[in-house]
C-alpha positions in Angstrom: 23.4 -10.2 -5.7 21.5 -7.2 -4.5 21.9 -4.7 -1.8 19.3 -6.5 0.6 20.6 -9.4 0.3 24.2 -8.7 0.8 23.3 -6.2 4.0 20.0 -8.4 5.3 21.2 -12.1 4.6 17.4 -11.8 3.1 17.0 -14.4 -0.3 14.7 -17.0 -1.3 12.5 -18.3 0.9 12.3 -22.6 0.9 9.9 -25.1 3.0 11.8 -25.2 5.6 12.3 -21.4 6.2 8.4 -21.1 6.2 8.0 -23.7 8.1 9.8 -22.5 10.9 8.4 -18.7 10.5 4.9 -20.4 10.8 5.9 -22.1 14.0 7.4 -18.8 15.4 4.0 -17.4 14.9 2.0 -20.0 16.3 4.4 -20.2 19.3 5.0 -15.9 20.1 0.4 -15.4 19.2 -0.8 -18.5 20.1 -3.4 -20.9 17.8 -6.8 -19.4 19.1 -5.0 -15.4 18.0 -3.8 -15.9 15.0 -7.5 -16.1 13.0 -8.0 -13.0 14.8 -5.1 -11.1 13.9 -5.6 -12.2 10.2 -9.5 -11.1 9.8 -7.6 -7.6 11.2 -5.3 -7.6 8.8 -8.3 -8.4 6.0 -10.1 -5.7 7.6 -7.8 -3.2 7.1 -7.0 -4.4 4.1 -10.5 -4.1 2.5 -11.1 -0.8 4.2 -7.9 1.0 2.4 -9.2 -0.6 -1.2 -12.5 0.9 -0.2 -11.0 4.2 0.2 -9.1 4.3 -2.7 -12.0 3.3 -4.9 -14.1 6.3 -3.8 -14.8 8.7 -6.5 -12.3 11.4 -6.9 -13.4 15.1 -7.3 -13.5 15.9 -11.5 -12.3 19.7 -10.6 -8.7 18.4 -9.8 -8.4 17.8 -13.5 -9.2 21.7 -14.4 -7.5 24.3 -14.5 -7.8 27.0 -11.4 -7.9 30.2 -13.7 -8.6 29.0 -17.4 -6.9 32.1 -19.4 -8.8 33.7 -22.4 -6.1 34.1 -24.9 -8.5 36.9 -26.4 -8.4 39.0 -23.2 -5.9 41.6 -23.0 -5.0 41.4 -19.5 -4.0 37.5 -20.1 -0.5 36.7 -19.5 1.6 36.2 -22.4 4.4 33.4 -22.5 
């Protein structure tokens, strides 16, 4: 056994247990909510994908100062 599930009581999830989590939902949201709060949740979902597919700057890969190793006032290591 793991940490979580010796401090949460968290393990496998079966029917039943999803069962009942599904009817919590419908019961605390209500039927009419819950395609609401999931087209949100897709939302927000596609929007940070999105984001992350953007196109990066290419001078993060370069080097600030590129050193001359013929210059003499290049550090030396």
């Amino acid at each position: 056994m793991n940490f979580a599930t010796l401090l949460l009581g968290i393990g496998n999830f079966g029917g039943t247990e999803i069962l009942l989590i599904g009817l919590a939902i419908i019961l605390l949201f209500g039927a009419k909510r819950i395609p609401e709060l999931f087209r949100g949740m897709g939302q927000g979902i596609r929007e940070f994908k999105d984001a992350s597919k953007e196109e990066k700057p290419e001078f993060r890969d370069r080097p600030v100062n590129p050193v001359n190793p013929n210059d003499p006032a290049a550090p030396r290591q």
